[in-house]
Each structure stands twice: as structure tokens, then as C-alpha cells.
VOBA-934508 format. One record per residue (C-alpha): y, x, z. Coordinates in pm, 1 decimal. Example, Ala and Ser with C-alpha at 12.3 -4.5 7.8 and 13.67 -1.06 7.14 Angstrom:
residues 2
-450.0, 1230.0, 780.0
-106.0, 1367.0, 714.0
//
This chain:
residues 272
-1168.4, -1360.6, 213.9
-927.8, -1086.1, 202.1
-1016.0, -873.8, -92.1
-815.1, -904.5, -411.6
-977.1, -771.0, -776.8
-722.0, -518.6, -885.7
-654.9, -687.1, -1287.2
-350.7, -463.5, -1391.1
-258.7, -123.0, -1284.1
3.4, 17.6, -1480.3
79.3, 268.4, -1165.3
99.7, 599.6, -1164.1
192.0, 853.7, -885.3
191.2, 776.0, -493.2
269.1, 1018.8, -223.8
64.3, 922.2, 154.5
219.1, 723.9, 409.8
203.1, 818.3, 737.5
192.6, 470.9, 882.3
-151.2, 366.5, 987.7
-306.5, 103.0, 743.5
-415.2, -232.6, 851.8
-675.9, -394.9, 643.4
-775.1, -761.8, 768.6
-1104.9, -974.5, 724.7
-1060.2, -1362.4, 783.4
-1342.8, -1566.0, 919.9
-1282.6, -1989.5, 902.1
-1389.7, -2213.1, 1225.0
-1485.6, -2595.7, 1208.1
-1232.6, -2778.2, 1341.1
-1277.4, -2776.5, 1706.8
-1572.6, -2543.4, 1712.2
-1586.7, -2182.0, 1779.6
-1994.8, -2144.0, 1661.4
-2053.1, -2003.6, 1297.2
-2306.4, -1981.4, 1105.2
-2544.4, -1679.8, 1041.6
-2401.2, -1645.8, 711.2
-2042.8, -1637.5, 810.9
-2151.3, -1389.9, 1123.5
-2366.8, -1148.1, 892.0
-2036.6, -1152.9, 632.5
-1795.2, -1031.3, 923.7
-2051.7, -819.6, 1021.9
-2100.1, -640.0, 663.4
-1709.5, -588.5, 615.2
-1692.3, -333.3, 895.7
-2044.7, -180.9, 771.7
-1916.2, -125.4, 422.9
-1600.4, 31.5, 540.1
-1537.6, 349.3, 576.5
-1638.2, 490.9, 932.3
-1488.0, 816.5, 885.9
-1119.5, 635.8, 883.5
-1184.6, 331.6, 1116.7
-982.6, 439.4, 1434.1
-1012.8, 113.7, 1624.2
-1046.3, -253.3, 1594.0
-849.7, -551.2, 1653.1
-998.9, -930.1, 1687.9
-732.9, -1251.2, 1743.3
-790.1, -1554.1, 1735.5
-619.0, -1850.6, 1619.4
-615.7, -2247.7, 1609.4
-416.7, -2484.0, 1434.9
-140.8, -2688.8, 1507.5
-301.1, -2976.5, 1706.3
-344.7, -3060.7, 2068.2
-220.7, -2901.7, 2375.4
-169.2, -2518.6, 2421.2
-401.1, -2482.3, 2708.4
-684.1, -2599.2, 2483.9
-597.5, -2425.4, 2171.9
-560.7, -2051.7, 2380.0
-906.9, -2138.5, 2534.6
-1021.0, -2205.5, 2220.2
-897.3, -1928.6, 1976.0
-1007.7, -1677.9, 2273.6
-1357.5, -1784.6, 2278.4
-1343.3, -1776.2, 1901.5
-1253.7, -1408.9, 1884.3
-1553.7, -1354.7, 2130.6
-1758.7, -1488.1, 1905.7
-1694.0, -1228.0, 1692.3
-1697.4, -933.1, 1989.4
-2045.0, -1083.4, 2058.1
-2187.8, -1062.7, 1691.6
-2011.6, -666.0, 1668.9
-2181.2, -562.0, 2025.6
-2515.0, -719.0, 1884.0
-2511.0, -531.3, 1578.9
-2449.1, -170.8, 1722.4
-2058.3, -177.6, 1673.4
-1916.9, -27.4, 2018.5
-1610.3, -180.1, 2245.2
-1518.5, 188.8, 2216.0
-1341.2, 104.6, 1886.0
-1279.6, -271.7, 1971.1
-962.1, -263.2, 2127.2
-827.6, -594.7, 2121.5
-984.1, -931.0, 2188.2
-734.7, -1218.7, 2193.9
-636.7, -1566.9, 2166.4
-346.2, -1638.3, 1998.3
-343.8, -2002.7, 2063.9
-213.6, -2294.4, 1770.0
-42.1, -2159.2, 1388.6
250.9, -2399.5, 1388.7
272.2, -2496.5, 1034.9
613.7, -2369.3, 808.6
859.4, -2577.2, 741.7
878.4, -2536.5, 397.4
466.7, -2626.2, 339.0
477.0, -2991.6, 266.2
228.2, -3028.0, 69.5
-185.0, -2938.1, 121.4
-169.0, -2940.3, 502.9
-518.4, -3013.8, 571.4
-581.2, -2701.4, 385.3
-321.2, -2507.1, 559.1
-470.8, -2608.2, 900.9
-837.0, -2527.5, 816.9
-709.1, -2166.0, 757.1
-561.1, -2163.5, 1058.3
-866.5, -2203.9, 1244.2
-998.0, -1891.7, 1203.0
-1010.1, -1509.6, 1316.9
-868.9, -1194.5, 1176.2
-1068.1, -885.9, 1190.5
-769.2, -606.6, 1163.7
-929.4, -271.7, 1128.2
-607.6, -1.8, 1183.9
-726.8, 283.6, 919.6
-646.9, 694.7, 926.2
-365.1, 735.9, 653.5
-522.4, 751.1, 309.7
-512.4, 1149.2, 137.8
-225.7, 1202.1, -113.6
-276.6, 1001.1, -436.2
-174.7, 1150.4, -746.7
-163.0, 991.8, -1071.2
81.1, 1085.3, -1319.4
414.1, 887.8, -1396.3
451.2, 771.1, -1080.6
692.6, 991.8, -873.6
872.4, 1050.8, -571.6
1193.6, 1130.5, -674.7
1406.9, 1155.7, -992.7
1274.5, 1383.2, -1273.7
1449.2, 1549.9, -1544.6
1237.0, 1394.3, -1845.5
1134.2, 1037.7, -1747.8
1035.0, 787.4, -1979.9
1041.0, 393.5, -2008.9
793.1, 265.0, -1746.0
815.3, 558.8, -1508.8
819.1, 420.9, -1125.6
1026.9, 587.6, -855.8
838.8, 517.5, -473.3
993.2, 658.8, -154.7
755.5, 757.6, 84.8
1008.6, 636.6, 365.5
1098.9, 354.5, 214.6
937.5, 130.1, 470.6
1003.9, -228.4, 635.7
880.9, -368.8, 945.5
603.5, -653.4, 907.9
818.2, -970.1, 803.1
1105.5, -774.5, 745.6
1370.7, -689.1, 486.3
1610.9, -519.6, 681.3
1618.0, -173.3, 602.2
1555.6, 106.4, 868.6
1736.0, 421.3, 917.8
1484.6, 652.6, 761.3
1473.5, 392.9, 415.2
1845.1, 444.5, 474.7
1830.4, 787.0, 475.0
1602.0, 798.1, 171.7
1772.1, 589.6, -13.2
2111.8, 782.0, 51.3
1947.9, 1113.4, -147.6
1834.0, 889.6, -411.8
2174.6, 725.1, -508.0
2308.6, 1058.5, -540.4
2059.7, 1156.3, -771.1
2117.1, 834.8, -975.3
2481.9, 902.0, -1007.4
2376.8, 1243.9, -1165.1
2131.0, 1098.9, -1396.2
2356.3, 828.4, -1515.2
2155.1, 695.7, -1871.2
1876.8, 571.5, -1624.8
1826.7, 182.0, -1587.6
1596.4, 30.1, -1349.4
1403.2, -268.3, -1212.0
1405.4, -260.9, -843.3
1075.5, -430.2, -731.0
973.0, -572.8, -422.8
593.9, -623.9, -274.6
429.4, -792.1, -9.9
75.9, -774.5, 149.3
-180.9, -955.5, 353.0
-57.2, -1326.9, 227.8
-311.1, -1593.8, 148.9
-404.7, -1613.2, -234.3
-234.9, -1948.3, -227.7
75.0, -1823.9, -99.4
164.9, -1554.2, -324.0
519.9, -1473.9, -102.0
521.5, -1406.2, 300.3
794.8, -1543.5, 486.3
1147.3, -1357.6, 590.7
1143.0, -1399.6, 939.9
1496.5, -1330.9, 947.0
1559.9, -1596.7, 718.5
1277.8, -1866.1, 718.6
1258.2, -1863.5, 401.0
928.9, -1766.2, 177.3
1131.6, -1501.1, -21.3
1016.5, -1177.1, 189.5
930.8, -927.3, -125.2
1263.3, -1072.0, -302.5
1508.9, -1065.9, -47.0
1331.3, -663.5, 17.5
1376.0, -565.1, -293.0
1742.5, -733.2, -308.1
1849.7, -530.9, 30.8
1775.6, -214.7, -202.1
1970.8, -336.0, -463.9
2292.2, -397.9, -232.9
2239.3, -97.6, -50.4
2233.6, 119.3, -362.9
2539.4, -48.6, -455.6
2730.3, 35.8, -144.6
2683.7, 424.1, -226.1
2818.0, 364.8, -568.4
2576.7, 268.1, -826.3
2662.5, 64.7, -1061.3
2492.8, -315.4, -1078.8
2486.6, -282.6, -1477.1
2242.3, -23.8, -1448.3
1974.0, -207.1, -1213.5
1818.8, -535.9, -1186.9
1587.9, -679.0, -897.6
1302.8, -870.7, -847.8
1016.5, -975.0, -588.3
697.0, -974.9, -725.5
509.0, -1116.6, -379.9
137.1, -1015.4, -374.4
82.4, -1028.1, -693.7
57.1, -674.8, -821.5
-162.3, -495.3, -545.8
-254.5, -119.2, -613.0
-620.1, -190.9, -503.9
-577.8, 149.1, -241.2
-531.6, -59.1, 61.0
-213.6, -276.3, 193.3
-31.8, 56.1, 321.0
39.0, 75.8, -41.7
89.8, -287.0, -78.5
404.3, -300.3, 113.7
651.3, -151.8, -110.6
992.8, -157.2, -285.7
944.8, 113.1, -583.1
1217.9, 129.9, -895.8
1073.5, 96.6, -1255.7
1283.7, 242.9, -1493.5
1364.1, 30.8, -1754.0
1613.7, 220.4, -2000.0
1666.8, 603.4, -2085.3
//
């Protein structure tokens, strides 16, 4: 489903975001059916139940088909799909107060770079998402991993901006990453014996594809091509490219403290 087993966590400090935090349960459909059965409903069911009430603020369901037959069909289909799920939630106690979305989102065309596996593609893309938006997450602290440049770092330390932000399917930087990044690059032409990875994260992609697509590009390079726009923005206010290096790392290295933190660009130093 949608849970990953955190394996490594060499991670250290995090400030809070303030954007809200999605976290999504999948639930797979027969092809052509929208009818589950009682193990799949009791499983959708149990995510929201071993959730957190206190930070659920409301609930999203969409529904989805894949890529064959007409559109009429497939929006008729995916809608009653996600009312299977709004039926299951009102029978088990969980309110329409908090459900605010029920939708179907019709036929997942297929990428054009997926050539390979389709069948398996398309019965993931007859299913639902869950989304449950989440109340920010209190401050984090664990120690090497800061917010801005310290006097006395060491090998290893990572750097995260809480503004530092992208917009789902994005690498394009905003004006408050911008911003952010601005103050930083001063800081780094200060402290000029630091070297650094620049890294680049994604969330929410399916364990068998561990990047998310551009959508500026089309290509399957999202946490790369995030963690590059860093790189040639840092170099525009003056630092030098012998002193960094970047790299996307795709889903690969979540924090385990939900996909707010997921969707990152943070700098690793890599030299003193």
C-alpha cells in the first residue's frame, strides 16, 4: 500500500513546515468492477482508524480507471468506485463532516516512457486514493541536521530550508525557495572551506517507480532535475560549482515522519 519501512536514517535536525501534509492510502479494483472485498474494505477502513484523529483535518476520496474504453464509462466508473469507499467510511462511524471530496477522475493515461509491465501499470490504475490532508507535524529536532549554516559543522552535517518548497510535479523554484536560497549563498560565500552534495527527494511514487515525473519536462527525473535547479540557482549568486555536486535520490531515502518531509532538496556537506 502506501507505507514505506524507514531502513536508513542518517538524518538529523528538521524545522516544521507549514504546508499541510498529505498522506495517501491506495485501494486496487478488478478490472471493470467497482465491488471489493471485505478484506480490502476493512484495510481502508483501519488506515484512517490507526491514524491520528487529533491531526486529520479532512478527507479526500478520487477515483481512478485505467486507460481503456471511452471516457463516459471510465468517469462513471471511477466515481462509483470512490463511493464505494464513502459508503464503507459512513458505515463504520467516519462522518461526511471530514469527507470532503468524493470524485471520479476518469482513465490514468499511461507515460510515455513505461514500455514495459503495462498490465501491471494498468491494474494500479484501477484503484482509489484515500488522501488524508494532516495538521503540520510539531518541530522535530534531532541534532546535526540544521537550518542554516553553523560555525563548527562536520562531514555529514545536512543543511534543510524550511521554505525550500516545490509545487507537486514541480522543479521550478518559487519566490520564497528563492528568497531562501538568496540568504544561504551569502552565507556560503562566507564559509568558503564548505563542500556539499545538493540532494533532491520525491514522495508519494509507487515502490516500482522510485522517480515521479517533471511535468514540465515529461521526463521521470523530478527529484534530479529539483535538486539540479538548486545547484544552478546557487551558481547564479556566485558559488562556485567546484564546491558542490548534485544528485536526485527519488523516493528512496524517506524520513519515515510523513511525505511533508519527503519532499525535499536539503545540502549534505561533504568536505570541511
Amino acid at each position: 500500500m502506501m507505507f514505506r519501512i524507514l531502513k536508513y536514517l542518517p538524518l538529523l535536525f528538521i524545522g516544521m513546515l507549514q504546508a499541510q501534509e498529505e498522506v495517501i492510502h491506495s485501494v486496487y479494483f478488478e478490472f471493470d468492477k467497482f465491488s471489493l472485498k471485505p478484506e480490502q474494505l476493512q484495510g481502508v477502513v483501519d488506515f484512517i482508524r490507526t491514524t491520528d484523529s487529533t491531526r486529520i483535518e479532512t478527507i479526500e476520496i478520487f477515483g481512478y480507471c485505467d486507460d481503456r474504453g471511452k471516457d463516459a464509462y471510465n468517469f462513471k466508473l471511477s466515481q462509483n468506485r470512490a463511493n464505494t469507499i464513502q459508503e464503507e467510511f459512513l458505515k463504520n462511524g467516519i462522518t461526511n463532516k471530514v469527507i470532503v471530496t468524493i470524485e471520479g477522475k476518469g482513465r490514468i493515461m499511461i507515460d510515455d516512457d513505461i514500455v514495459e509491465n503495462i498490465p501491471e501499470v494498468r491494474s494500479k490504475n484501477r484503484r482509489v486514493d484515500v488522501v488524508l490532508n494532516l495538521k503540520p507535524l510539531p518541530k522535530i529536532q534531532l541534532p546535526g541536521y540544521y537550518n542554516s549554516i553553523q560555525k563548527n559543522h562536520v562531514v555529514g552535517d545536512h543543511i534543510y530550508l524550511d521554505n525550500l518548497l516545490f509545487d507537486r510535479g514541480s522543479s521550478v523554484l518559487t519566490f520564497k525557495s528563492k528568497a531562501d536560497l538568496a540568504k544561504l549563498a551569502k552565507l556560503l560565500l562566507r564559509h568558503k572551506n564548505i563542500e556539499f552534495e545538493i540532494q533532491g527527494h520525491i514522495c508519494c511514487t509507487p515502490r516500482y517507480q522510485k522517480e515521479a515525473v517533471d511535468r514540465h519536462t515529461g521526463k521521470r527525473k523530478l527529484s534530479h532535475n529539483r535538486a539540479e535547479a538548486v545547484y544552478k540557482y546557487l551558481i547564479l549568486k556566485k558559488v562556485p560549482k567546484s564546491r558542490m555536486t548534485f544528485k536526485g535520490y527519488g523516493n528512496s531515502v524517506p524520513l519515515g515522519k510523513g511525505t511533508e518531509y519527503d519532499r525535499r532538496v536539503e545540502l549534505v556537506i561533504t568536505k570541511i
